[in-house]
C-alpha positions in Angstrom: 72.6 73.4 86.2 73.9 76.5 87.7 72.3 78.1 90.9 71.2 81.9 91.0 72.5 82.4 94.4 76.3 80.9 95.3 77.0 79.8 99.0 80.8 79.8 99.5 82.4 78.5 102.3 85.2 81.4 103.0 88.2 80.3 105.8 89.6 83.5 107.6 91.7 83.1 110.3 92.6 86.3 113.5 95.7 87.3 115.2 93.0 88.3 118.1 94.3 86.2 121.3 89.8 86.7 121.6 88.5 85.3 118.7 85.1 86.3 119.9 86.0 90.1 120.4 84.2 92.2 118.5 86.8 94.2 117.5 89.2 90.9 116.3 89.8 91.7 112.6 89.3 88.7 110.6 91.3 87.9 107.7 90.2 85.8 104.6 92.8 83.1 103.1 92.2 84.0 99.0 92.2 81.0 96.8 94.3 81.0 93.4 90.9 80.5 91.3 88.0 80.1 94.2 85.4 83.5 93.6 86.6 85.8 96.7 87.8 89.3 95.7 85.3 91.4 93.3 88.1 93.5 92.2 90.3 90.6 91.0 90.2 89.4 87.8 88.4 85.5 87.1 90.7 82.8 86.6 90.1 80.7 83.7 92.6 77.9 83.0 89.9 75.9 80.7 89.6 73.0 80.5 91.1 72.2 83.8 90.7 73.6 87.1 92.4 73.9 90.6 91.1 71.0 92.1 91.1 72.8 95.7 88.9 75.8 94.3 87.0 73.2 93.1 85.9 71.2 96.1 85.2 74.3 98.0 82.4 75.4 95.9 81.0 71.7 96.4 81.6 71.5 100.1 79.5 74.4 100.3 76.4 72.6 99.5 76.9 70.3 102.4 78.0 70.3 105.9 81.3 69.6 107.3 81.0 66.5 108.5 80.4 65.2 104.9 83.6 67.2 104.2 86.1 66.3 106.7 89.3 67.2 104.8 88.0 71.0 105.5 88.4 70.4 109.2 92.0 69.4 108.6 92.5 71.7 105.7 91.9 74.2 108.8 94.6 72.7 111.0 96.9 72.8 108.4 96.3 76.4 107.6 96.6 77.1 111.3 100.0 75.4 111.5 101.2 77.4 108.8 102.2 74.1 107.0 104.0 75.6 103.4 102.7 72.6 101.1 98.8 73.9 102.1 100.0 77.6 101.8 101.5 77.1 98.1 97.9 75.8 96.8 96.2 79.7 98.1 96.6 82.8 96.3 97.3 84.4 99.1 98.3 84.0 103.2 97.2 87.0 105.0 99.6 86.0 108.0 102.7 85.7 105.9 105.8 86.7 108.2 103.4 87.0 111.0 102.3 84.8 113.6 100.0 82.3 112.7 96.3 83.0 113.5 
């Protein structure tokens, strides 16, 4: 079945050297087929699916201690590592520091 309401767990990253500044701008890492951006066209690749997009929209059902590979997903995305970077849409902090 398919829920009226979507959680989404959305990973954004700052170059704020204050993370908890109220004025650090925050910056959302898009996904190549994960729902994110209202003005871009859905990706349909039927009948498979990017498998990363995928587990995203399950590990927001649960927390992330029943999700661990987020937790490193994160690290990876934080060390700019290119393999993690080639499976997202887009990297707000390409040739820029990393957040």
């Amino acid at each position: 079945s398919i829920t009226r309401e979507r959680t989404e767990v959305i990973l954004q990253g700052t170059s704020s050297l204050d993370p908890n500044d109220p004025t650090a701008v925050w910056e959302e890492f898009e996904f190549k087929c994960k729902p994110g951006d209202l003005r871009r066209r859905p990706c349909l690749i039927s009948p498979y699916h990017y498998r990363l997009d995928w587990l995203m929209w399950f590990a927001a059902f649960q927390t992330y201690e029943q999700n661990e590979w987020i937790i490193h997903l994160a690290g990876k995305l934080l060390a700019q590592e290119e393999e993690i970077l080639s499976l997202l849409a887009t990297n707000p902090f390409a040739g820029r520091d990393p957040p």
